[in-house]
C-alpha positions as CSV (number, residue, x, y, z in Angstrom):
1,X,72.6,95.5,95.2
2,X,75.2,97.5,96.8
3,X,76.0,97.7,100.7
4,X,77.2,101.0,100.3
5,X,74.9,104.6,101.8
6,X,76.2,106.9,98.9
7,X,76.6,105.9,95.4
8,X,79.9,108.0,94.8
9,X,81.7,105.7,97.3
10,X,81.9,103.5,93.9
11,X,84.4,105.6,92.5
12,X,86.8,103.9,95.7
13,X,86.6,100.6,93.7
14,X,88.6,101.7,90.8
15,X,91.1,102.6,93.3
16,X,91.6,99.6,95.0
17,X,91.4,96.7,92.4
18,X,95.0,99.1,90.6
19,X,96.3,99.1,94.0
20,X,96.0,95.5,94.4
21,X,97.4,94.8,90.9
22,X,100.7,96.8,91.8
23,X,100.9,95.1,95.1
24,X,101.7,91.8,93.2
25,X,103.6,93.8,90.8
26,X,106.0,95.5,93.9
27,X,106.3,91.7,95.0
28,X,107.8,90.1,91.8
29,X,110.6,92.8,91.9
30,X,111.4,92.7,95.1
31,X,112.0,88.9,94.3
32,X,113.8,90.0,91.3
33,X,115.9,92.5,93.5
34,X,116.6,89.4,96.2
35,X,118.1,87.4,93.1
36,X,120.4,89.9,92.4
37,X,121.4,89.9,96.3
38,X,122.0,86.1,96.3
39,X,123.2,84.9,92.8
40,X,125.7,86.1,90.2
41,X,123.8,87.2,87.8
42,X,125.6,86.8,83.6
43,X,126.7,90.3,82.7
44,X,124.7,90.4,80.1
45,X,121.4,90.2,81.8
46,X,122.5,92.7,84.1
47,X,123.3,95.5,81.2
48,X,119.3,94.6,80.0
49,X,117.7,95.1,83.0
50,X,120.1,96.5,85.8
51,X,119.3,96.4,89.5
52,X,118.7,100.0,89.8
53,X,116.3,100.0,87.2
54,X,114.6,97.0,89.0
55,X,115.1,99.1,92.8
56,X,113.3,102.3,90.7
57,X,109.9,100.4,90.0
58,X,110.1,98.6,93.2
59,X,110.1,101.0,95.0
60,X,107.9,103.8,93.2
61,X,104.9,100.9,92.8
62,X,105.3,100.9,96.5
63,X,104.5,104.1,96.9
64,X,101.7,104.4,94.2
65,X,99.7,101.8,95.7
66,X,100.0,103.1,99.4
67,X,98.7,106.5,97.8
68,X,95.7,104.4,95.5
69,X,94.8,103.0,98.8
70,X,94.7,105.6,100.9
71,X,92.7,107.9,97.9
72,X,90.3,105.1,97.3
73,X,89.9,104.7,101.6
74,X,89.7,108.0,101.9
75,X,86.8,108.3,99.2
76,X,85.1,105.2,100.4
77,X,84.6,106.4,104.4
78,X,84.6,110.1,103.0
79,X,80.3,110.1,102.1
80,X,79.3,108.4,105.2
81,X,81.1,110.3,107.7
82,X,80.3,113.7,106.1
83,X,76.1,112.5,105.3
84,X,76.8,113.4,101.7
85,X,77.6,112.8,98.5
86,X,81.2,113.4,97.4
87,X,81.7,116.7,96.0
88,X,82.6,115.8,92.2
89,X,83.0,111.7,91.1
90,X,84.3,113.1,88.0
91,X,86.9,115.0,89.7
92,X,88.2,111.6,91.7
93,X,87.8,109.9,88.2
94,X,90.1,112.5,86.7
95,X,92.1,112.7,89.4
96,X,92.8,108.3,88.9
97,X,93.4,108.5,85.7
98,X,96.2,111.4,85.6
99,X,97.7,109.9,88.4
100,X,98.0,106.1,87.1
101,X,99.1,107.7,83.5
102,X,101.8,109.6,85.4
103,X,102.9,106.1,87.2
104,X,103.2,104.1,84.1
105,X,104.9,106.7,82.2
106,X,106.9,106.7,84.7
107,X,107.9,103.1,84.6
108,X,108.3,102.6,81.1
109,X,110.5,105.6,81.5
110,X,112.7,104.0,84.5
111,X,113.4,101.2,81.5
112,X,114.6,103.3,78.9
113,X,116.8,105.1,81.6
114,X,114.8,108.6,82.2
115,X,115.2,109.0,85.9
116,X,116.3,111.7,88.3
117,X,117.8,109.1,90.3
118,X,117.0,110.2,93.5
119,X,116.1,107.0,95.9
120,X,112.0,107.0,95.8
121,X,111.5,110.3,94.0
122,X,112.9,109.0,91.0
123,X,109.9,110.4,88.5
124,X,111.4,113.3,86.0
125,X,110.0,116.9,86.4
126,X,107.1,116.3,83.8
127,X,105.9,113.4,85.4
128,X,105.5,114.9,88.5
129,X,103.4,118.1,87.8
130,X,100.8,115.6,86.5
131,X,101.3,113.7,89.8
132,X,100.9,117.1,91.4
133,X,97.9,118.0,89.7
134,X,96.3,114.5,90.7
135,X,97.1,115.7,94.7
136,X,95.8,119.0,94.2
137,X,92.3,117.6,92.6
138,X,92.2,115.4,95.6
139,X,92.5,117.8,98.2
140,X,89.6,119.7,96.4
141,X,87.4,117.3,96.1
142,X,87.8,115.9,100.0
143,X,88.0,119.5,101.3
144,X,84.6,120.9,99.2
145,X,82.9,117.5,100.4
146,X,83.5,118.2,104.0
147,X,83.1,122.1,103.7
148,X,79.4,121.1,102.2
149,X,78.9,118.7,104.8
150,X,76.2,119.5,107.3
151,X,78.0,117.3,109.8
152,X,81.3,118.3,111.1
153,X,83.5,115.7,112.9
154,X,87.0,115.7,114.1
155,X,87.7,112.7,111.8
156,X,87.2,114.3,108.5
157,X,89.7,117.6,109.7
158,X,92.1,114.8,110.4
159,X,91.4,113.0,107.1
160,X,91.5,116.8,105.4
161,X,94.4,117.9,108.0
162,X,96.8,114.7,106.5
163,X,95.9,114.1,103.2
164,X,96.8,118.0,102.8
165,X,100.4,117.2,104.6
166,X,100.9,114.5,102.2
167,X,100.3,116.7,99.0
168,X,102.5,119.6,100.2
169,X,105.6,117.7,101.4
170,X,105.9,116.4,98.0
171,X,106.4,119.7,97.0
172,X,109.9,119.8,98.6
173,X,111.2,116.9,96.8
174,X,110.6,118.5,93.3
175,X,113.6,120.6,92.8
176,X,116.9,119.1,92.3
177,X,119.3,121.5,94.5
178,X,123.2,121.5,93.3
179,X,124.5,120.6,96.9
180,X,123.8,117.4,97.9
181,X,124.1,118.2,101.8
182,X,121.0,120.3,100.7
183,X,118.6,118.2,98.2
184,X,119.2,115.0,101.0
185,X,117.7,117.4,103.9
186,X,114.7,118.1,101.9
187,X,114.6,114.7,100.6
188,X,113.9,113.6,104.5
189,X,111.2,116.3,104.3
190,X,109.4,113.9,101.9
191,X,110.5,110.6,102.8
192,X,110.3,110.7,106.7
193,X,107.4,113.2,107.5
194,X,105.8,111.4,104.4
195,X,106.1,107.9,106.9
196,X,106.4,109.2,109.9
197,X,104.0,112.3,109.7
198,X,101.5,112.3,106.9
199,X,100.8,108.9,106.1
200,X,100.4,108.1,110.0
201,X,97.5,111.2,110.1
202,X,95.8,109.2,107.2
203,X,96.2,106.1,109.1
204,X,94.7,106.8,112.4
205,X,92.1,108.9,110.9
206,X,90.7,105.8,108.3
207,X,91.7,102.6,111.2
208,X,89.6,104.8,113.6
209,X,86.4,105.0,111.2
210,X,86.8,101.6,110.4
211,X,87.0,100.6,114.0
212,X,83.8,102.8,114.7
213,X,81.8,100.2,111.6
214,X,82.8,97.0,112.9
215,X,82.7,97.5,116.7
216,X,80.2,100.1,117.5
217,X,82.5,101.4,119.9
218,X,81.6,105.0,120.5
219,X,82.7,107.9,118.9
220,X,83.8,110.0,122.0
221,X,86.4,106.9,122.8
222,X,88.0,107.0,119.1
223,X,88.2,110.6,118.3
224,X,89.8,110.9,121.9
225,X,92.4,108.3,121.0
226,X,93.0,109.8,117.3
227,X,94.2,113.2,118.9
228,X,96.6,111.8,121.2
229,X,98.0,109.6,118.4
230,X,97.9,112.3,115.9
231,X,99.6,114.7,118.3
232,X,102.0,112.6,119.5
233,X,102.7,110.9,116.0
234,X,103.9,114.7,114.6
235,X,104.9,115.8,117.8
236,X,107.6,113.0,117.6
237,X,108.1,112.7,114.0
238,X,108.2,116.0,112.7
239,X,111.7,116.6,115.3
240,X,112.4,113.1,114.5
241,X,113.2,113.6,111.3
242,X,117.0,114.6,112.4
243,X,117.6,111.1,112.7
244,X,118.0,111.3,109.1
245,X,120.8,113.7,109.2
246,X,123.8,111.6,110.4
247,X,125.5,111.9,107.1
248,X,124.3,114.8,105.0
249,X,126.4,117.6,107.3
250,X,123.8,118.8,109.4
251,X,124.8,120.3,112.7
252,X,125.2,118.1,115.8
253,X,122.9,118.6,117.7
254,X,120.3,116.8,115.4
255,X,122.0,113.6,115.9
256,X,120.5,113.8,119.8
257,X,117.3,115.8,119.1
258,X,116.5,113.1,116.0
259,X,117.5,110.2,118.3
260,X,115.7,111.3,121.2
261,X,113.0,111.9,119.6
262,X,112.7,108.9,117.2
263,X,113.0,106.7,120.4
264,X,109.7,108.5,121.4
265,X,108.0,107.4,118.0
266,X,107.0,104.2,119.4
267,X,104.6,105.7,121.7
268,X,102.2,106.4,119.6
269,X,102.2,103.1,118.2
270,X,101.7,101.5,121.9
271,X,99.0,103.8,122.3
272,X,97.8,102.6,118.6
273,X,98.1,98.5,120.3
274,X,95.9,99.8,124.2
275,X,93.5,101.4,121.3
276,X,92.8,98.1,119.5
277,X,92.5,96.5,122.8
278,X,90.1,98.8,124.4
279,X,88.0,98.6,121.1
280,X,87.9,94.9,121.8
281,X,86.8,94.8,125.4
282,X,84.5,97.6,124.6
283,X,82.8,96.9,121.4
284,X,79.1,96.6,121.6
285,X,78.8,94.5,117.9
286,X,79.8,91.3,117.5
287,X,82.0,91.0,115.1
288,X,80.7,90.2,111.6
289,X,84.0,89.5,109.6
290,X,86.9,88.3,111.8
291,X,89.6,88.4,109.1
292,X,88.5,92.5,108.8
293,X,89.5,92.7,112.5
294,X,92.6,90.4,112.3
295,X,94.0,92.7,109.6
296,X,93.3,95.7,111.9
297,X,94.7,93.8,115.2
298,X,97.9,92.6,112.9
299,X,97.7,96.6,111.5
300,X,98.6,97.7,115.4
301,X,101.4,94.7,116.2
302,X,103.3,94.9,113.1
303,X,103.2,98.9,113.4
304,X,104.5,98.5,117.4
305,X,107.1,95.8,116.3
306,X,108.4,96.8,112.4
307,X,108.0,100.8,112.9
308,X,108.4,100.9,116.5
309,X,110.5,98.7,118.2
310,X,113.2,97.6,115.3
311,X,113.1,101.1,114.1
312,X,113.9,102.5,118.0
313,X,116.3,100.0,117.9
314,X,118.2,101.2,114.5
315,X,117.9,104.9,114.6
316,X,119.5,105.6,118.2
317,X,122.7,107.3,117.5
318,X,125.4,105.0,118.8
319,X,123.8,102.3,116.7
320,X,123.1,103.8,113.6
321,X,126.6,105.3,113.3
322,X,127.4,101.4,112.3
323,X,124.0,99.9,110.8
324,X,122.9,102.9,108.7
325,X,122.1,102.0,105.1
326,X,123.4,98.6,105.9
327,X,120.8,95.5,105.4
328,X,119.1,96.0,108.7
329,X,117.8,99.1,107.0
330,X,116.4,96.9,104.6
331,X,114.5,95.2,107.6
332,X,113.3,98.1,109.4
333,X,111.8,99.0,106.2
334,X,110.1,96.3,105.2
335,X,108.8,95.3,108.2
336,X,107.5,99.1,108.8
337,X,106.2,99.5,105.1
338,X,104.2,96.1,105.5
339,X,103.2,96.8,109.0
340,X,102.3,100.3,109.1
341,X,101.0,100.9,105.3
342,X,100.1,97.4,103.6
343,X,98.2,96.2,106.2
344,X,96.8,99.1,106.4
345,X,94.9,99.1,102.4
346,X,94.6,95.6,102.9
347,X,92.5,96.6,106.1
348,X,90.2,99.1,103.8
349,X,90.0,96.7,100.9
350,X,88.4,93.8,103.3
351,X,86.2,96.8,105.0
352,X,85.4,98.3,101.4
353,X,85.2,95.8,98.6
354,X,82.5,93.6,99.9
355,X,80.0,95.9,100.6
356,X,80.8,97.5,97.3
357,X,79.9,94.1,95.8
358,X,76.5,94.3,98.4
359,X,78.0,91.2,100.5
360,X,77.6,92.3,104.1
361,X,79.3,88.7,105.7
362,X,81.4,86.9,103.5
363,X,83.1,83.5,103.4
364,X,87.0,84.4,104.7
365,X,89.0,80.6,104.7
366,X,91.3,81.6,101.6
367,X,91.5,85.3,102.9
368,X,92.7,83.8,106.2
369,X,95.2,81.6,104.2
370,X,96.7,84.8,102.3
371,X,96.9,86.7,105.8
372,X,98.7,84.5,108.0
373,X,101.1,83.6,105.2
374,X,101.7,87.1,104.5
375,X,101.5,88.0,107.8
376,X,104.5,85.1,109.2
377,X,106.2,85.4,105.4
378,X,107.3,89.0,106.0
379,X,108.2,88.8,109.8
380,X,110.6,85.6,108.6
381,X,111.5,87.9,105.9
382,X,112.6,90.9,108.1
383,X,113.9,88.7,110.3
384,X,116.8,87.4,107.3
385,X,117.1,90.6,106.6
386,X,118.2,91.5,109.9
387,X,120.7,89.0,110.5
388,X,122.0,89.7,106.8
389,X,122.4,93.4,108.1
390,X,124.2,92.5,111.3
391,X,126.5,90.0,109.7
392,X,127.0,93.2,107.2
393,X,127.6,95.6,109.4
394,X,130.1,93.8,111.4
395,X,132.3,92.5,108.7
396,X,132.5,96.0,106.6
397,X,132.0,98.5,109.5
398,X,133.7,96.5,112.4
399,X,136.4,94.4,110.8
400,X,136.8,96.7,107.9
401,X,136.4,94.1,104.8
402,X,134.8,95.4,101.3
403,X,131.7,95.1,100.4
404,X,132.4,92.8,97.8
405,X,134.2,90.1,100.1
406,X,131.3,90.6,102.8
407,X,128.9,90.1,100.1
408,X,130.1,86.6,99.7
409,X,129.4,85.9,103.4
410,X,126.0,87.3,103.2
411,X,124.3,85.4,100.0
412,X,122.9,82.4,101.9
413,X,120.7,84.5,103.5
414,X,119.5,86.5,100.4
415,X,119.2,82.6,98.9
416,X,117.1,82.3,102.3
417,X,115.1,85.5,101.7
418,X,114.7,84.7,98.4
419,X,112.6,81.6,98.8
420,X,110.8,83.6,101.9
421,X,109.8,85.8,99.2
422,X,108.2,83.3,97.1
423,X,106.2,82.3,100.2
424,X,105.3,85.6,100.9
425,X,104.2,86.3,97.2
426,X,102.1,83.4,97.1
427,X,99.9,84.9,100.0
428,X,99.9,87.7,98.4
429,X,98.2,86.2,95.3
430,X,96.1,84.3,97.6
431,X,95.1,87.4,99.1
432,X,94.7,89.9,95.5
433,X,92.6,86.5,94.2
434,X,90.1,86.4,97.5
435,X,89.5,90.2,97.0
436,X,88.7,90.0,93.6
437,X,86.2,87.0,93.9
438,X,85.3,87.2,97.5
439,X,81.6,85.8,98.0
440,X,78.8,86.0,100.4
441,X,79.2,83.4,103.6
442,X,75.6,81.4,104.3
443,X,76.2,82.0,107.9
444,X,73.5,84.4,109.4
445,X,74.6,87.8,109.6
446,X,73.6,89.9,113.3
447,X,72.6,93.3,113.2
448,X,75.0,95.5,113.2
449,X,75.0,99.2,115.8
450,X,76.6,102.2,113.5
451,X,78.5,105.2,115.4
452,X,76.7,108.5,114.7
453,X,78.5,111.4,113.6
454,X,79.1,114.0,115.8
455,X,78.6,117.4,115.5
456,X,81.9,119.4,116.7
């Protein structure tokens, strides 16, 4: 028997179980990545399987199973809060399977060298019409579901509002323009109000639904906290963006506006951290699953510290004329990806998959295990990371030596991140296993009170 009110939030299972599989995937290259960083690898290895092949699939799983996670999510919580079936299962079936035959094309292609080359949006032309298509079906299916709704609710225009962002700032980083100065500022278009823009709509609008089902808290409190942080998140990140432009030519004065205006990304995120609290103090259910609500407590901290503070830190302008695309980039980044965006599926997979296996309370100790060592794994890790960067930046920026001689100087810590990693992928696997097997707890399980929608 399934704990589930609608039985096309099914189709969200499919979703999840191939994002979890390209988590671990993601992992083992990033470890293969870090081995490059701290050994000297023979030649002939290299000229088999190259570093920027390896950076290409890292870096594109990434991204595939942030976007399985949040489809999946987003078709999970979708039925429930719209009091209906989803428009067309076939249509989100469809949709899956174009978009994880566009992925693995995609890879297999990255090995035999067909690339565009461009950092994250590597996938050829072909490959991303079908990924296109996918976006497109999407959109459909979420915006007919809520259009035939009989409830209306400020959560669902969000959900509609982002995942509709998402779909058409790809669009920008399809063509390939001839002047670099101009394919980099639409690049940002995708990369940064993809982050910083869409995927934080998504966010808010799926960590606020969720926080509605495990505390009880009423809707009136959430949906007035998920406009402020969805105003403020584009409000700052759409100008923020022209933090980005340091080095492509843009004029000045984006330097300042991007700067300023990056330094004021944080606030939603602190508003994001008083939410969670309030939640807390406020809730009228006791909470069922604690490791559900640890993932969405260590959702807000990572996303103040990882996206907020260390990336206020790195983008102001005086400091990023030294540190950009240095190794504390590589920190900000991971710490921001995990924080903002990992935790975040891993939040809806703890939410989702049980009751899609009809297990209402179940046993958490090896999920627990895979959180804090995932958790303390990648704050270690962005931590070596940041020292790498500012031992980077200070001998090629400051004292002016090569990269090459620097390198030398910086390997102990990759050899240190390196065996951080295998930590960190170990929880991982710890995690993937728990989701995948997760079973009922014999504790009893208190009734639970359920947020209405509300008619807007």
């Amino acid at each position: 028997m399934m704990l589930i009110e609608y039985q096309s939030q099914r189709v969200s299972l499919w979703y999840f179980r191939l994002a979890l599989v390209l988590f671990i995937l993601q992992v083992i290259l990033g470890l293969w990545l870090s081995i490059n960083y701290a050994f000297t690898l023979p030649q002939e290895l290299v000229n088999v399987f190259p570093f920027s092949t390896a950076r290409e699939i890292h870096t594109n799983v990434l991204v595939a199973w942030m976007l399985l996670g949040f489809m999946g999510g987003t078709y999970y919580i979708l039925p429930p809060e719209c009091g209906r079936e989803l428009y067309s299962p076939k249509i989100a079936y469809a949709q899956l399977v174009i978009f994880v035959a566009a992925a693995v094309t995609a890879v297999v292609g990255f090995l035999f060298g067909w690339t565009r080359g461009k950092p994250l949006l590597e996938i050829p032309f072909p490959l991303n019409s079908l990924i296109v298509v996918a976006a497109l079906l999407f959109i459909a299916n979420v915006a007919m579901t809520i259009i035939e709704s009989k409830e209306k609710s400020a959560l669902q225009w969000m959900l509609l509002g982002g995942v509709t962002f998402l779909a058409v700032m790809y669009l920008f980083g399809m063509p390939f323009y001839k002047n670099l100065n101009t394919d980099y500022y639409y690049w940002w278009w995708v990369i940064h109000l993809w982050v910083e823009g869409a995927w934080e709509v998504v966010t808010a609008s799926i960590v606020a639904y969720i926080i509605m089902r495990v505390t009880g808290v009423d809707r009136k409190v959430v949906e007035k906290w998920l406009y402020v942080e969805t105003g403020l998140f584009l409000f700052t990140g759409i100008v923020g963006t022209g933090h980005h432009y340091y080095w492509i030519g843009a004029p000045d004065y984006w330097i300042w506006w991007g700067g300023i205006f990056s330094a004021l990304e944080p606030l939603p995120i602190v508003l994001m951290v008083v939410d969670t609290w309030m939640h807390v103090r406020e809730r009228k259910n006791p909470i069922v699953n604690p490791l559900t609500w640890y993932y969405i407590v260590g959702l807000a901290i990572y996303h103040l510290v990882g996206a907020g503070l260390w990336g206020f830190m790195h983008t102001l302008p005086p400091i990023n004329y030294y540190t950009h695309g240095s190794q504390v980039t590589v920190s900000h980044g991971h710490l921001a990806f995990f924080g903002a965006y990992a935790l975040l599926n891993l939040t809806i997979f703890y939410f989702a998959m049980p009751r899609l296996k009809g297990i209402n309370k179940y046993h958490d100790r090896l999920g627990k295990w895979g959180f804090w060592i995932t958790t303390i794994g990648m704050f270690i890790l962005g931590l070596v990371f940041g020292i790498a960067g500012i031992l980077q930046t200070y001998l090629e920026r400051f004292l002016d030596i090569g990269y090459s001689t620097a390198h030398l100087t910086m390997m102990f810590w990759f050899r240190v991140a390196f065996g951080v990693g295998l930590v960190f992928l170990a929880g991982v696997v710890i995690t993937v296993y728990h989701l995948f097997t997760i079973k009922p707890s014999t504790l009893p399980v208190p009734e639970p009170v359920v947020a209405p929608a509300a008619n807007i």
